[in-house]
C-alpha positions in Angstrom: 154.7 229.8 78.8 155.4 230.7 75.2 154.4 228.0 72.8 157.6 229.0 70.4 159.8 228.4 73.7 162.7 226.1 72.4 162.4 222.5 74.5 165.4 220.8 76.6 163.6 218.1 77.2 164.9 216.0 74.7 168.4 217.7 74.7 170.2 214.5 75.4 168.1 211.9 73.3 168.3 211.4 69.7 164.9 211.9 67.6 163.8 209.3 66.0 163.6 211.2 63.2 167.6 212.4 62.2 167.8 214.6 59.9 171.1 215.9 60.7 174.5 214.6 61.0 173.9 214.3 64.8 174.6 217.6 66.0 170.7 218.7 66.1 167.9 216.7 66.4 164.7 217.4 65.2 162.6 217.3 68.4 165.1 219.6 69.3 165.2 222.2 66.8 161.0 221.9 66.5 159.8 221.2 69.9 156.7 223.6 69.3 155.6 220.9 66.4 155.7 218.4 68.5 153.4 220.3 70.8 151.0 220.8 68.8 150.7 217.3 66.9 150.3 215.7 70.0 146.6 216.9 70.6 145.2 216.1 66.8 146.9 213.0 67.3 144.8 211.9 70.3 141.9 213.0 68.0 142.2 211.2 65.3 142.8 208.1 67.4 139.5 208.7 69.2 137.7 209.3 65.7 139.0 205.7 65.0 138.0 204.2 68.3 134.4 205.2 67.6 133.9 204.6 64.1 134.8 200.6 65.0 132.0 200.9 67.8 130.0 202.2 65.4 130.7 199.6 62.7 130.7 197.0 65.1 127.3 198.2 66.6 125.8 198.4 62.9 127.0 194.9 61.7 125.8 193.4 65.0 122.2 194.6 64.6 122.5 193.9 60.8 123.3 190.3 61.6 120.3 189.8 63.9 117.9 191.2 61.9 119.0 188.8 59.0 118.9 185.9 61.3 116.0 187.0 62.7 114.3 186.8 58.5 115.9 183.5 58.1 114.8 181.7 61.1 111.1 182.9 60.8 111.6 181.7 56.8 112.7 178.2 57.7 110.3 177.9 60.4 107.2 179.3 58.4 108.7 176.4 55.3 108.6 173.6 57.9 105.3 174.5 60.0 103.1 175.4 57.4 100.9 178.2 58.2 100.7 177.5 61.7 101.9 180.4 64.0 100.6 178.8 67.3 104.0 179.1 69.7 104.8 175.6 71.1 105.7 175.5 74.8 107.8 172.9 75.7 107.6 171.3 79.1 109.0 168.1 81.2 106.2 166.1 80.5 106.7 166.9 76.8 110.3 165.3 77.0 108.7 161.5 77.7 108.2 160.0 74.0 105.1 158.8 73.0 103.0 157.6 69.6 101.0 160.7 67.5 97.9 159.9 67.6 96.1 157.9 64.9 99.3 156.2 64.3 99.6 152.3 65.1 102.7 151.9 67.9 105.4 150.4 66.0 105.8 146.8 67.9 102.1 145.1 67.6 101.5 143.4 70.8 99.3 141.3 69.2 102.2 139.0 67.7 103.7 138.8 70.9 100.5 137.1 71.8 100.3 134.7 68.8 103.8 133.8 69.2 103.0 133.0 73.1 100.5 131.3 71.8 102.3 129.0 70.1 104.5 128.2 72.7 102.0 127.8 74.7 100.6 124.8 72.6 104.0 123.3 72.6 104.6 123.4 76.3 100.9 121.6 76.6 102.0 119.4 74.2 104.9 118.2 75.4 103.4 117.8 79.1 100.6 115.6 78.0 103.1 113.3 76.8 105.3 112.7 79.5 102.8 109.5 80.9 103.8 108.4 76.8 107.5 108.7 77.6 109.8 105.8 79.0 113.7 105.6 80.0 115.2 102.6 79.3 118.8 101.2 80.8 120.3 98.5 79.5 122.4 97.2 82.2 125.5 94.8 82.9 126.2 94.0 86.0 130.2 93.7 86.8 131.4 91.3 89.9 134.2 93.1 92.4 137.3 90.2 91.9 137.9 90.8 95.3 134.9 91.4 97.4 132.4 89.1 94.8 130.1 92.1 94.5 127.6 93.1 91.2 127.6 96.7 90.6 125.5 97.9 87.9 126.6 99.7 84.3 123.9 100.5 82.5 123.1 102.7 78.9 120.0 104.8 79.1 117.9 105.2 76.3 114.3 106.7 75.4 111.5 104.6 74.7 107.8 105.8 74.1 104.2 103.7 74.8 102.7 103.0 71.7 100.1 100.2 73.9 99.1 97.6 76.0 98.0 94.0 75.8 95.7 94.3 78.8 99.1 92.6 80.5 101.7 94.5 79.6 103.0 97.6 78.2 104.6 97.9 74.6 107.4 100.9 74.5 108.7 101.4 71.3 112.5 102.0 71.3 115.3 102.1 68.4 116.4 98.9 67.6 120.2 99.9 67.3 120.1 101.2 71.0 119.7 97.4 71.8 122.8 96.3 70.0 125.8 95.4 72.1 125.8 93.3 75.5 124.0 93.5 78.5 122.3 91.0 81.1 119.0 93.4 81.9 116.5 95.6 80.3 115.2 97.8 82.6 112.3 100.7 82.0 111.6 103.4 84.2 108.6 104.8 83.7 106.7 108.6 84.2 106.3 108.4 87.9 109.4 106.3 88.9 108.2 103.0 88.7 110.8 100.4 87.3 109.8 97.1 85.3 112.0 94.5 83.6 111.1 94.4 79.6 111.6 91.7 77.4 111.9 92.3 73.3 109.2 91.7 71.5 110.2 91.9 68.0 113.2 94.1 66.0 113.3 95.4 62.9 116.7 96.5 61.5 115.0 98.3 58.2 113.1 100.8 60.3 115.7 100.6 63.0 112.6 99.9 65.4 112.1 97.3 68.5 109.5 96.8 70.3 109.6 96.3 74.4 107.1 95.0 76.8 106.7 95.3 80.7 104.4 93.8 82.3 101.5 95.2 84.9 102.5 92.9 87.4 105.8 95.1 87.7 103.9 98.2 88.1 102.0 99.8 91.2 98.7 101.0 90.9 100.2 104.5 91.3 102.5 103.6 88.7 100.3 102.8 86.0 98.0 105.7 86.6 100.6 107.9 85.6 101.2 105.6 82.6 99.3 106.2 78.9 99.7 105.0 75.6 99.9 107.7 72.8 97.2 108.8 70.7 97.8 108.1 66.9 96.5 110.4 64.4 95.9 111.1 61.0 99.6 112.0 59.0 97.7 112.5 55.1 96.9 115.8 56.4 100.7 116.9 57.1 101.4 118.7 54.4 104.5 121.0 52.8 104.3 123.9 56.3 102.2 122.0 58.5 103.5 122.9 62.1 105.1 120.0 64.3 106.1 119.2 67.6 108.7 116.6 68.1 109.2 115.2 71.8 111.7 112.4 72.8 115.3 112.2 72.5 115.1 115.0 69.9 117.5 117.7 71.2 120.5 115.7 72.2 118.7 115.1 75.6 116.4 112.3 77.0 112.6 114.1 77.3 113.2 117.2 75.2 111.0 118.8 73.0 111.4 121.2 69.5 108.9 122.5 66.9 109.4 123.0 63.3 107.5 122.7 59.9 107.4 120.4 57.4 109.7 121.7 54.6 109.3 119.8 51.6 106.9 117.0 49.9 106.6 113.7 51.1 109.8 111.4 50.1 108.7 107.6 49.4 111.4 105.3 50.4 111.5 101.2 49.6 111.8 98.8 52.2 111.7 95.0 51.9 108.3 94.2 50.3 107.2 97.6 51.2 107.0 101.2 50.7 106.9 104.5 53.4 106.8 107.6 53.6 109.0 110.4 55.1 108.5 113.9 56.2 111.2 116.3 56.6 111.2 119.5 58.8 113.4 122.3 59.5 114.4 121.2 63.3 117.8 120.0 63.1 119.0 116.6 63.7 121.2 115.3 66.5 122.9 111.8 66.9 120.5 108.9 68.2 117.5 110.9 67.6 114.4 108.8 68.8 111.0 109.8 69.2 107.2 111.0 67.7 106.4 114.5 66.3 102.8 115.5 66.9 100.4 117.6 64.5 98.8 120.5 66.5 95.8 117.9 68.2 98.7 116.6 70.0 98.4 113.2 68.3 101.5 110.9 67.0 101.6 111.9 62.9 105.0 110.1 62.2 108.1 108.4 64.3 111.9 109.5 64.4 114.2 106.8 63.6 116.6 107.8 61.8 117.1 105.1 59.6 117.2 106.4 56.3 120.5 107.5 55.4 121.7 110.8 56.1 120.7 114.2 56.5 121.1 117.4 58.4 117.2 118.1 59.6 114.8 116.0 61.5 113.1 113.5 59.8 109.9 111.2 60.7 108.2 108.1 58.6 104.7 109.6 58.3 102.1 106.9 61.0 100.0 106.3 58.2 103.0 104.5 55.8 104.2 102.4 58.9 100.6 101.8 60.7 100.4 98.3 59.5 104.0 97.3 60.2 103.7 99.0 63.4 100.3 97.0 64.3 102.3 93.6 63.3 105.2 94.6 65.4 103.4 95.4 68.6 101.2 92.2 68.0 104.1 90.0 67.2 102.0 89.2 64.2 103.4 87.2 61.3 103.4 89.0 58.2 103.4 87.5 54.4 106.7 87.6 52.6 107.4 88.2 49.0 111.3 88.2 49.6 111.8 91.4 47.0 112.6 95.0 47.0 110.2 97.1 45.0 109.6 100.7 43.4 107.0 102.5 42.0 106.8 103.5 38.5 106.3 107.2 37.4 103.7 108.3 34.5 106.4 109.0 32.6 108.4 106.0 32.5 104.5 104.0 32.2 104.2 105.7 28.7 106.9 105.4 27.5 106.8 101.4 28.6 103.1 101.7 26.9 101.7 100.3 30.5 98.8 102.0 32.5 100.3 100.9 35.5 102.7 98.5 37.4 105.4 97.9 39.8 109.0 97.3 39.2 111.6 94.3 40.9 114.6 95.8 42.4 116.2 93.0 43.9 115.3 89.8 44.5 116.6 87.2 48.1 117.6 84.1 48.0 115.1 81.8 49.6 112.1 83.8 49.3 108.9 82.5 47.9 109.9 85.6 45.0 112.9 83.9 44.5 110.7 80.5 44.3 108.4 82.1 41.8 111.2 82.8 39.3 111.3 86.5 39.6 114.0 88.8 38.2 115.5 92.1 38.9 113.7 95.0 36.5 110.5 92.3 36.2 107.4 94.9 36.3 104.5 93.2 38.1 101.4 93.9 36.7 98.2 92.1 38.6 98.3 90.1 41.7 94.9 88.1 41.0 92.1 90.3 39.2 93.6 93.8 41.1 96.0 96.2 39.0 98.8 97.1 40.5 99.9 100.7 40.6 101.9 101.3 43.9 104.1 99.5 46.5 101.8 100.4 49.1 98.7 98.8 46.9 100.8 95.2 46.6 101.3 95.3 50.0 98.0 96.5 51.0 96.4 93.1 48.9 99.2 90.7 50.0 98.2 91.1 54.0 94.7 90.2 52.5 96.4 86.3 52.0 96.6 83.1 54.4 99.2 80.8 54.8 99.4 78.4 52.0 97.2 80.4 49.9 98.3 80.7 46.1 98.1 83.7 44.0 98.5 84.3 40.5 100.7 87.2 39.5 100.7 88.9 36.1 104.1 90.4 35.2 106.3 91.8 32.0 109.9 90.7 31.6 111.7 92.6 28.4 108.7 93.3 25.8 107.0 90.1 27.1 104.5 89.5 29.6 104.3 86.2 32.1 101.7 84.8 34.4 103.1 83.0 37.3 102.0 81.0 41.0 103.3 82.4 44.1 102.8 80.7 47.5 102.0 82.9 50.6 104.4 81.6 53.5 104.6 84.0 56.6 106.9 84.4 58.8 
């Protein structure tokens, strides 16, 4: 078939290319074009094809190779020089501590802090033959059948001693306030006695109980012991305490804490004590003792001096000798006035080496009898200077009954010498 043979093929279909007014088309008119276009068409298509697989190919192995350069520059920048290939295997997937480096939680103070707690549980256990309950109990009569049931108020006590007939429990004197017909202590082991009051003290919101042995069981008062006082001048600012009573809202509970700041002196009727404040809070009717780290009694809970949001104690060594009088029942000497300490300050500028000033003076107090004033500085009781509370207290339990001192003292710019009369009570 001749190549210039004219084509029907397309006789009846319009070209897309008119250039006519209709009558001819051009694939009409130049069939043997599109004959041969066809072919060189197709090539140039395939030139196309391959030149992308070509340029895809090229680009592909020019991206690895650059990767290939980068990741052996950012791994030769982090490892140094070492080209030793790391193999990484199950058991290199469980974490574990380089070595020569210390693990980053020290046992060790997991074992000092067990420690500690360990010292407060045995703490706290050796007191429990120290610790009382005590129920205060009315007894209400049925109108109709004539029968007593019991009410009673529990409340902690702890066993400061013994008489060689009787146990003295140590209790807050405000828990005995209010009515009831019968005190009634239960001891460690179970055994129940009937107390009696010794002696109260509304100052130091203390009160004194006592059961006797006759009450008891022998296998009762084994399990009974007195606490062990100890030394409080060594409880300083941080010194570590234990406190076990009524100390954590609950009868026979037990907290641990530090002392937090320096000794506060506070002024009590004709005498002077000591507090120590911790960091374990305080909860309503707080009784009990905190203990230094021998286990022994270093101050009592009370809380009888005003207000505050922490735990305080009055150090043992400040209350030892009203504590001894009130276990005793012993009479003490009365001066009838309340008393402070002077500081160096005030001293100098008073030009006085020492002394201790009236506060407040009762009516009917051998004070009062003396003469005494409010803002009177005494000076000397007999031959000793006077430079604390505590020291004016400490000589005035050196007096009898009836005994007479003489008492140096400065009122305004003037100083006096007067008797006073010791009278106990």
């Amino acid at each position: 078939m001749s190549i210039f043979k004219k084509s029907t093929d397309n006789k009846n279909k319009k070209s897309l290319f008119d250039l006519s007014d209709g009558k001819y088309g051009a694939a009409d008119s130049y069939g043997f074009i599109n004959e041969e276009q066809t072919p060189q068409n197709r090539s140039i298509k395939r030139r196309k094809i391959l030149t992308m697989i070509l340029t895809v190919a090229f680009g592909a192995v020019l991206f690895g190779v650059i990767s290939s350069a980068v990741f052996k520059f950012t791994s030769d920048l982090l490892n140094g020089d070492d080209k030793t290939p790391v193999t990484v295997g199950t058991s290199d997937m469980t974490p574990r501590p380089t070595q020569g480096e210390d693990p980053v939680i020290d046992p060790s103070a997991f074992k000092a802090l067990e420690s500690l707690y360990d010292g407060v549980r045995a703490t706290a256990s050796s007191l429990r033959p120290c610790i009382a309950e005590i129920a205060a109990v009315n007894y209400v009569t049925d109108p109709v059948f004539g029968s007593k049931t019991a009410d009673s108020r529990v409340f902690l006590g702890v066993v400061f001693g013994d008489n060689r007939a009787e146990y003295l429990i140590l209790t807050r004197n405000d828990s005995l306030d209010g009515s009831y017909e019968d005190l009634q202590v239960t001891f460690n082991r179970g055994g129940t006695g009937a107390a009696r009051i010794v002696r109260r003290s509304e100052e130091i919101n203390l009160a004194v109980l006592a059961v006797s042995y006759k009450d008891m069981s022998d296998y009762d008062r084994q399990g009974i012991s007195p606490v062990s006082i100890g030394d409080s001048a060594d409880c300083d600012l941080g010194t570590a305490l234990v406190a076990v009573g009524f100390v954590n809202g609950r009868s026979r509970s037990a907290n641990v804490g530090f002392i937090t700041s320096e000794k506060e002196t506070v002024y009590i009727r004709d005498n002077s004590l000591e507090l120590m404040e911790t960091n374990m809070p305080l909860y309503d009717n707080a009784f009990g003792v905190t203990l230094s780290a021998d286990g022994k009694v270093v101050g009592i809970i009370t809380e009888a001096f005003g207000e505050s949001s922490c735990l305080r104690a009055i150090t043992i060594n400040s209350i030892r000798n009203m504590l001894y009088d009130m276990l005793n029942d012993n009479k003490t000497v009365q001066f009838g006035a309340m008393l402070a300490d002077i500081n160096s300050a005030a001293r100098k500028k008073l030009g006085i080496k020492g002394g201790i000033q009236i506060t407040e003076v009762f009516d009917g107090t051998p004070a009062d009898a003396a003469g005494f004033r409010k803002g009177d500085i005494l000076l000397k009781l007999g031959d000793d200077d006077l430079y604390f509370v505590s020291t004016f207290n400490a000589l005035l339990r050196k007096c009898e009954a009836g005994d007479t001192v003489t008492i140096e003292y400065r009122r305004g710019e003037q100083v006096f010498k007067t008797e006073l009369t010791i009278r106990m009570e």
